[in-house]
RODO-320745 format. One record per residue (C-alpha): residue number from 1; residue in one letter; x, y, z. Coordinates in Angstrom, 3 decimals. Example, Ala and Ser with C-alpha at 12.3 -4.5 7.8 and 13.67 -1.06 7.14 Angstrom:
<nodes>
   nr  rest         u         v         w
    1     A    12.300    -4.500     7.800
    2     S    13.670    -1.060     7.140
</nodes>
This chain:
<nodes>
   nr  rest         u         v         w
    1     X   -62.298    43.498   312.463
    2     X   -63.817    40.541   310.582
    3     X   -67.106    39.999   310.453
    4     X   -67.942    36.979   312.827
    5     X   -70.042    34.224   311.179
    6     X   -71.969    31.659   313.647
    7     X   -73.786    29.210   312.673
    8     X   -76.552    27.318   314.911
    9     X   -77.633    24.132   314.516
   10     X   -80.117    22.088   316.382
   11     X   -80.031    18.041   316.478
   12     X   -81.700    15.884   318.265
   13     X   -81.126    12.561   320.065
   14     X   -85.000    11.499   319.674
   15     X   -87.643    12.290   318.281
   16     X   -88.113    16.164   317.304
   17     X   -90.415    15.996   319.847
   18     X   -87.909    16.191   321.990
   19     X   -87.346    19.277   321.230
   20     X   -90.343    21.277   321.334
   21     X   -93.450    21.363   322.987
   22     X   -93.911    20.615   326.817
   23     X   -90.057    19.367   326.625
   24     X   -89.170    22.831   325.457
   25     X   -90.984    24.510   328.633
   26     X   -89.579    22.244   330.798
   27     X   -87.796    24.953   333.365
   28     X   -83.474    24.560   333.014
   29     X   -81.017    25.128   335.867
   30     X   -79.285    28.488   336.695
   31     X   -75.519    28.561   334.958
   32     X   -72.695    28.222   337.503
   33     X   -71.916    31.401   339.502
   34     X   -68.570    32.998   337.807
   35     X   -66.619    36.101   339.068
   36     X   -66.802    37.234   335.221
   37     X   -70.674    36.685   334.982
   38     X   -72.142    40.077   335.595
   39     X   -75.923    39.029   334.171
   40     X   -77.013    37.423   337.282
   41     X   -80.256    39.432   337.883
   42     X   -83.163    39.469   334.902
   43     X   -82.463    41.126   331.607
   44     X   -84.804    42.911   329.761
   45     X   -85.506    41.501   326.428
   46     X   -85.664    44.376   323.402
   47     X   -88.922    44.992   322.667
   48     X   -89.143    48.033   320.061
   49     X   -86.673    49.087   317.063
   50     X   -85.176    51.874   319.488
   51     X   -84.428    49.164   321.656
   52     X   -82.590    47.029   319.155
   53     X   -80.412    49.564   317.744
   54     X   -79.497    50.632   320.957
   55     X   -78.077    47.706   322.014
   56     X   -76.518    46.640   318.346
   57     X   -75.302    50.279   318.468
   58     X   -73.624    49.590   321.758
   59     X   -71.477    46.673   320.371
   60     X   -70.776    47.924   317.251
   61     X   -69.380    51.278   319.194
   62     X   -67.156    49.493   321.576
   63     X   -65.898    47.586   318.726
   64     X   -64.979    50.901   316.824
   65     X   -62.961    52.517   319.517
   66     X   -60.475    49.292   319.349
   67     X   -60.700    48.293   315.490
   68     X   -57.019    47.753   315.044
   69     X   -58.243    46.702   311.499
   70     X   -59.835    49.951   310.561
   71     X   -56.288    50.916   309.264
   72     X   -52.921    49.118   308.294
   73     X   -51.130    47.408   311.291
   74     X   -48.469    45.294   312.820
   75     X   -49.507    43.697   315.508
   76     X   -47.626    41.642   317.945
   77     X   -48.799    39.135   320.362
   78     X   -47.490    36.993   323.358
   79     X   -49.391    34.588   325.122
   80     X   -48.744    31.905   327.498
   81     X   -51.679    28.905   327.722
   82     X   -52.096    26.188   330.600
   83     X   -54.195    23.491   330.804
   84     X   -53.646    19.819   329.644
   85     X   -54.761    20.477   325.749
   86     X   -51.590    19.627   323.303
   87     X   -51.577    23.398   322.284
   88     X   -50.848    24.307   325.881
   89     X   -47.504    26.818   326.481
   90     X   -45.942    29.955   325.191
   91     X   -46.798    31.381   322.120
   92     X   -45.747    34.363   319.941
   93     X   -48.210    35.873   316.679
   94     X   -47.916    38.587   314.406
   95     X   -50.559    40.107   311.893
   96     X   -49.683    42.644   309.238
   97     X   -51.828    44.434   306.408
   98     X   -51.479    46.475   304.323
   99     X   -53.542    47.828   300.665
  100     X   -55.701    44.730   300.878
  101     X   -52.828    42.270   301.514
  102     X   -52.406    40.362   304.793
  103     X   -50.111    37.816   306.303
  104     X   -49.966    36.264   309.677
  105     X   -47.832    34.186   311.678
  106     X   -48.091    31.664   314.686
  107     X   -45.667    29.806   316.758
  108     X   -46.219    27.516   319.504
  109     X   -46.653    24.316   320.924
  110     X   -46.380    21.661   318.093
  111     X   -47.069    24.340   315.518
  112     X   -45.670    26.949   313.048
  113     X   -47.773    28.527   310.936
  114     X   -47.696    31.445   308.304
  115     X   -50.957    32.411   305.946
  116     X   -50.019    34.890   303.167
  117     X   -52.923    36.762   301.064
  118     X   -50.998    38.432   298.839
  119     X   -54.191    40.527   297.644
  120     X   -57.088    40.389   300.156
  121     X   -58.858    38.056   302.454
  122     X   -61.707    36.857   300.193
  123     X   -58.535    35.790   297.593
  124     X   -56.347    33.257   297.696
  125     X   -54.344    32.285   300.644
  126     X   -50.794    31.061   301.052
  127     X   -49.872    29.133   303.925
  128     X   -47.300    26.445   304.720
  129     X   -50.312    24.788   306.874
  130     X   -52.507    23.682   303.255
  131     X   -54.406    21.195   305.488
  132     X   -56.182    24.015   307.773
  133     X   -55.468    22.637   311.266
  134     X   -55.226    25.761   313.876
  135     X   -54.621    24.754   317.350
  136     X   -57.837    25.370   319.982
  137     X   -56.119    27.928   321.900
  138     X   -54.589    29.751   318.597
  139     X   -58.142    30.483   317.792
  140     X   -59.403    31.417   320.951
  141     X   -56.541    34.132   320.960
  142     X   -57.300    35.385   317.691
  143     X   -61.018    35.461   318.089
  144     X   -60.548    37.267   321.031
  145     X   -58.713    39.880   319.196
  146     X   -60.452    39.772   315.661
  147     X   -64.351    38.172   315.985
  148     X   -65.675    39.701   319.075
  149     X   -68.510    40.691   317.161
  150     X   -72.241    39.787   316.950
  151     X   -74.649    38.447   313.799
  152     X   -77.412    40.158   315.010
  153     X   -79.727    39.365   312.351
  154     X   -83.658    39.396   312.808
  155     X   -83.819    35.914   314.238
  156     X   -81.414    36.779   316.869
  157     X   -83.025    37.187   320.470
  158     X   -81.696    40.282   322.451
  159     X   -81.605    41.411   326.099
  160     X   -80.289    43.667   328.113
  161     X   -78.701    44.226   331.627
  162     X   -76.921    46.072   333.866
  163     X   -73.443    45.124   335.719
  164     X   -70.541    45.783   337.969
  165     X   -67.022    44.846   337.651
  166     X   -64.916    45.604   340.588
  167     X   -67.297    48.306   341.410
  168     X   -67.517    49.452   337.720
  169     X   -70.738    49.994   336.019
  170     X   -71.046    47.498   332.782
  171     X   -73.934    47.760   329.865
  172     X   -74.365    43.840   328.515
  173     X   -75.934    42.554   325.974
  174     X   -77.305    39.102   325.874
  175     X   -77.553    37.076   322.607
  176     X   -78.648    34.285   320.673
  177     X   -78.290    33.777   317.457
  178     X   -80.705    31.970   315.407
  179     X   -83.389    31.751   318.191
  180     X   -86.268    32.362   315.994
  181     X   -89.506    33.327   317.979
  182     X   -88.330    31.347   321.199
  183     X   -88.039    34.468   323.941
  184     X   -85.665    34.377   327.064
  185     X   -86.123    35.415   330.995
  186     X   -84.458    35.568   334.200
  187     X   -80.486    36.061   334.567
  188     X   -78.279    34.751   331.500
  189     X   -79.403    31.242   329.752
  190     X   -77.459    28.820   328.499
  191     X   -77.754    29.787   325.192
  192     X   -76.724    33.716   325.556
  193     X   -73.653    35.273   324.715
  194     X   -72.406    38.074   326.699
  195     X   -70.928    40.783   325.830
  196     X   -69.987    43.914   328.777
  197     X   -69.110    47.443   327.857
  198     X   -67.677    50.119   330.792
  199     X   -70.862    52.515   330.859
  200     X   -68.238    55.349   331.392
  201     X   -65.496    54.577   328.567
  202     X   -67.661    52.652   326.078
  203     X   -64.856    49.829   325.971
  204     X   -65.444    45.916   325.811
  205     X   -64.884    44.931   329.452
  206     X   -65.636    40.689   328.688
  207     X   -67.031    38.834   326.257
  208     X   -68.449    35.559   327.469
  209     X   -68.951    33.308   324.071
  210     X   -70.791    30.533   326.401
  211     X   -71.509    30.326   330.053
  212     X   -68.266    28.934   331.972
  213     X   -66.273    30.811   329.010
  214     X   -64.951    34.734   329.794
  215     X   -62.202    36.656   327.900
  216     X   -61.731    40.111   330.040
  217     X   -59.921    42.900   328.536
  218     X   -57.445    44.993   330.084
  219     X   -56.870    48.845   329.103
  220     X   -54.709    49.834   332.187
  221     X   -51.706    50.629   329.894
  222     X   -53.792    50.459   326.700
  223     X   -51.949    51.464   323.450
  224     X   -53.325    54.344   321.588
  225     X   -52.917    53.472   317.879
  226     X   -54.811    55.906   314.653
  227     X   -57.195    57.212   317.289
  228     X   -57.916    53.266   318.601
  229     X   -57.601    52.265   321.735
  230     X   -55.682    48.513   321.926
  231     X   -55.867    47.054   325.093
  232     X   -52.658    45.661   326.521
  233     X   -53.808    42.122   326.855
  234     X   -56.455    39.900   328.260
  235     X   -56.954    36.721   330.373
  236     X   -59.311    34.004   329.109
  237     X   -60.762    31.937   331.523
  238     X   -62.786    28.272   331.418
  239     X   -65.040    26.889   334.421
  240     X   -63.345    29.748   336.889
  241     X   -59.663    29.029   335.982
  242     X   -57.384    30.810   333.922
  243     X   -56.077    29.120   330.794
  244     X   -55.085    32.042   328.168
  245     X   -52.976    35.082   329.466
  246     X   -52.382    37.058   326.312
  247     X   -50.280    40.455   325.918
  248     X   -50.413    42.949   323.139
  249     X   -46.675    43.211   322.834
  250     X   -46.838    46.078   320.155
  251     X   -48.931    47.669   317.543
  252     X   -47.389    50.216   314.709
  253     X   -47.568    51.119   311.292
  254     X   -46.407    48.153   309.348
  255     X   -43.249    48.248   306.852
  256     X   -43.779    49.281   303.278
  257     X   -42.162    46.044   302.140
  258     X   -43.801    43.514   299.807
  259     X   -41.702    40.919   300.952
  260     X   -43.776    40.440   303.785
  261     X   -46.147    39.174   301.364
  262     X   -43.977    36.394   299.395
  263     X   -45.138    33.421   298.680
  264     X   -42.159    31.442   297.832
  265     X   -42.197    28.209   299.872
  266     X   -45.549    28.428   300.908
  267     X   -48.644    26.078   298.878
  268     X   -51.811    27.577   297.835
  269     X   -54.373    27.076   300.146
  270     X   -57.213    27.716   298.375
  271     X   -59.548    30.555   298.358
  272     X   -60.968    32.246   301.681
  273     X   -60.449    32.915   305.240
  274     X   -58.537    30.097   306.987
  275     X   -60.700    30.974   310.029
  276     X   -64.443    32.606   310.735
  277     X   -66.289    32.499   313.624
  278     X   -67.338    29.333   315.498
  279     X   -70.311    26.878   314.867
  280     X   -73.077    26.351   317.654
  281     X   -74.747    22.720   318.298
  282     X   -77.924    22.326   320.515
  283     X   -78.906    18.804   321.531
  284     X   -81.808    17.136   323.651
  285     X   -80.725    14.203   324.919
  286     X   -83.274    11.557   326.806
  287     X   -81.428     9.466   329.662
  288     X   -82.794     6.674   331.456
  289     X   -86.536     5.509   331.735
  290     X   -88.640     8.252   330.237
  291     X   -92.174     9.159   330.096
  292     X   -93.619     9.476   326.582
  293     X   -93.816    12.637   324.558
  294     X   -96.131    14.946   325.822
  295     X   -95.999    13.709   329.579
  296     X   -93.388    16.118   331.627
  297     X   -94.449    15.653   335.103
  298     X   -91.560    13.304   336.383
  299     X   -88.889    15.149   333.950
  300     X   -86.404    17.571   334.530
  301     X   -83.594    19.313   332.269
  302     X   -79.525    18.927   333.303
  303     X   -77.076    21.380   330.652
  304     X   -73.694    20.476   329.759
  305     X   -71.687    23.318   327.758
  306     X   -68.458    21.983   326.137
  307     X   -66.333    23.659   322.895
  308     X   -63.554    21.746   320.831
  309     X   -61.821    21.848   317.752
  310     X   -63.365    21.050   314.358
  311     X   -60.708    19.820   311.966
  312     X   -61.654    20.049   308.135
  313     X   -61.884    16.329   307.531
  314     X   -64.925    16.764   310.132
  315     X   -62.873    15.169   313.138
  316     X   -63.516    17.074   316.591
  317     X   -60.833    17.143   318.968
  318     X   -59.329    19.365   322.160
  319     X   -63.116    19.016   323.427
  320     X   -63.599    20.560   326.797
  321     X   -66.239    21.312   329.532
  322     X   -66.987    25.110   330.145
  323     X   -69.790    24.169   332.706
  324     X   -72.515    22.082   333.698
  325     X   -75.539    21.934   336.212
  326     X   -74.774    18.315   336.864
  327     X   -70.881    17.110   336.940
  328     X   -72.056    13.150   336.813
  329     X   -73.131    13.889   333.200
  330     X   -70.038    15.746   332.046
  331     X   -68.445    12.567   330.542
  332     X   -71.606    11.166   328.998
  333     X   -71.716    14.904   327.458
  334     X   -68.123    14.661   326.304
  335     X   -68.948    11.357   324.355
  336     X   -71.702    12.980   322.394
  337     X   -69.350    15.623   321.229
  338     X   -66.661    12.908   320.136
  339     X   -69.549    11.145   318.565
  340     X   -70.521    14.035   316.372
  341     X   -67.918    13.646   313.558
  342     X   -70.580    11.116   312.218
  343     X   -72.884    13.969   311.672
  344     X   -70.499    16.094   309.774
  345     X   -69.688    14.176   306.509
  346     X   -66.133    14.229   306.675
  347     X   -64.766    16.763   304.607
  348     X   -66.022    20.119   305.012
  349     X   -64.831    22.042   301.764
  350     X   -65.546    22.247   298.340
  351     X   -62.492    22.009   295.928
  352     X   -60.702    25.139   295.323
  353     X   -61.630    25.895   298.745
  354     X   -59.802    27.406   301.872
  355     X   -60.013    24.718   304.045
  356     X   -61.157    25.546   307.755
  357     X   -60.856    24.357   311.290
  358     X   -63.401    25.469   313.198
  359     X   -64.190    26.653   317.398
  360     X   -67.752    24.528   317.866
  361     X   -69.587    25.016   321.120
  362     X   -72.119    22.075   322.138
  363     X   -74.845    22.282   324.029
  364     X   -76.227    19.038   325.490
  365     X   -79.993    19.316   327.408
  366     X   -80.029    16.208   329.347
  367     X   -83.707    15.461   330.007
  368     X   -83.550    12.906   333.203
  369     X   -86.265    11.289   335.104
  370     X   -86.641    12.179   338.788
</nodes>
């Protein structure tokens, strides 16, 4: 499995006052209520070294016992999107690799794509789709296969729960990347990711990259593959409604044939992964008549959480809302993800470069009068 790469980035629509001090305490709203959100009582932040690597150890375990990358593969994958985003249908994907090399393949909606590495994923990549557009729900299928996995680095905050599935017992793990010395309390925040594992077979049950946002794995007829266990499929889900429902058609040892890995007909890329893990925008945004900084007392916080597509020419499109503690705000939130193209500089990559689309999540903190 690749190693997920986040970045977090905090802008402002104000003064950086705005985003610190009083305005910083000021107390947010619960996230909606979910059938897939299983923090809903307080987790326990990590407060000692034994602590941490438990619950790193935790992730990195589940992720283990279904690495289909820990080995050479051919996997095959169905899914079938709804929803009213231009990438919305049926589509079919295949990944191979094999002694460093690595090719995959996408059909669907509007698209046809096929990346060739002929020697390894750091190297140069092939693809008949030079410009680097993937399709919003193409990526949330393969990062729910390939990048379900946590920088936990020291700045990352870390908590810990306990939940039930369908009567289940789940171990989650709450994080945020990049929070510094900020601390969290209560049930999940609107920062967290989520991340369940059965407390009996050690498996991902859901990973929840933002509130609203839930991918839930299914192992009823999981395929056993080089000691891994693949799970059959999965269901992604957005604001309580099912948009993704994804099967693992197959998974075997891949053909010994190195014209899988031909490049004839396809352009050269550049050099890197077509695809990492998503970016992560934080925003305070002052509406209406406001008192100055410092002065809190008629002031309250509203949260919008939205995701869209990054394009490499630093266009964002495909944007929609995952959830919100106050619907009257969700187009005003919408607009301020359109808007921030500006801050992106256009193009994203350096020459020679793989150029990459990119799964950004936005989080807007409205601070309103009363």
């Amino acid at each position: 499995m690749f190693k997920r790469v986040s970045r977090v980035i905090l802008f402002a629509s104000s003064a950086a006052a705005f985003g610190q001090g009083p305005f910083e305490s000021l107390p947010r709203p619960p996230i909606p209520a979910d059938p897939l959100e299983l923090v809903t009582a307080a987790a326990q932040q990590v407060q000692t070294p034994e602590q941490r690597l438990a619950a790193t150890m935790l992730l990195t375990h589940a992720r283990d016992l279904s690495n289909v990358r820990a080995q050479p593969y051919d996997l095959k994958t169905s899914f079938l999107t709804s929803g009213s985003l231009p990438s919305d249908g049926s589509w079919t994907m295949e990944d191979i690799a094999i002694r460093g090399a690595y090719r995959w393949t996408a059909q669907g909606p509007n698209y046809s794509g096929v990346t060739v590495y002929p020697g390894s994923t750091q190297g140069l990549a092939y693809s008949n789709q030079a410009g680097g557009s993937i399709p919003l729900r193409l990526k949330q299928v393969r990062e729910a296969i390939f990048f379900v996995n946590p920088p936990m680095g020291p700045r990352a905050a870390i908590r810990v729960a306990a939940g039930y599935l369908n009567g289940a017992a789940q171990s989650c793990v709450l994080n945020v990347t990049g929070a510094g010395g900020r601390t969290f309390t209560g049930a999940r925040n609107w920062e967290e990711e989520e991340y369940c594992v059965d407390s009996n077979t050690g498996l991902l049950t859901t990973y929840s990259p933002a509130p609203g946002l839930y991918v839930r794995y299914d192992y009823s007829t999981a395929k056993q593959f080089h000691g891994k266990t693949i799970p059959n499929g999965f269901t992604i889900t957005e604001a309580g409604r099912q948009i993704v429902d994804a099967r693992i058609e197959n998974v075997t040892d891949p053909a010994a044939s190195a014209a899988l890995f031909n490049t004839n007909g396809l352009t050269a890329a550049g050099v890197g992964r077509v695809m990492d893990g998503g970016s992560r925008f934080r925003g305070f945004v002052p509406l209406g008549k406001l008192p100055v900084p410092g002065a809190t007392g008629n002031s309250r916080i509203q949260v919008a959480v939205l995701h869209g597509n990054a394009m490499p020419d630093g266009s964002i499109s495909e944007l929609e809302i995952l959830a919100s503690s106050d619907a009257s705000l969700n187009q005003t939130a919408l607009n301020r993800a359109a808007a921030q193209q500006q801050m992106r500089l256009g193009a994203r990559s350096q020459p020679g470069a793989t150029p990459q689309s990119e799964h950004i999540f936005f989080t807007f903190e409205f601070l309103v009068s009363q």
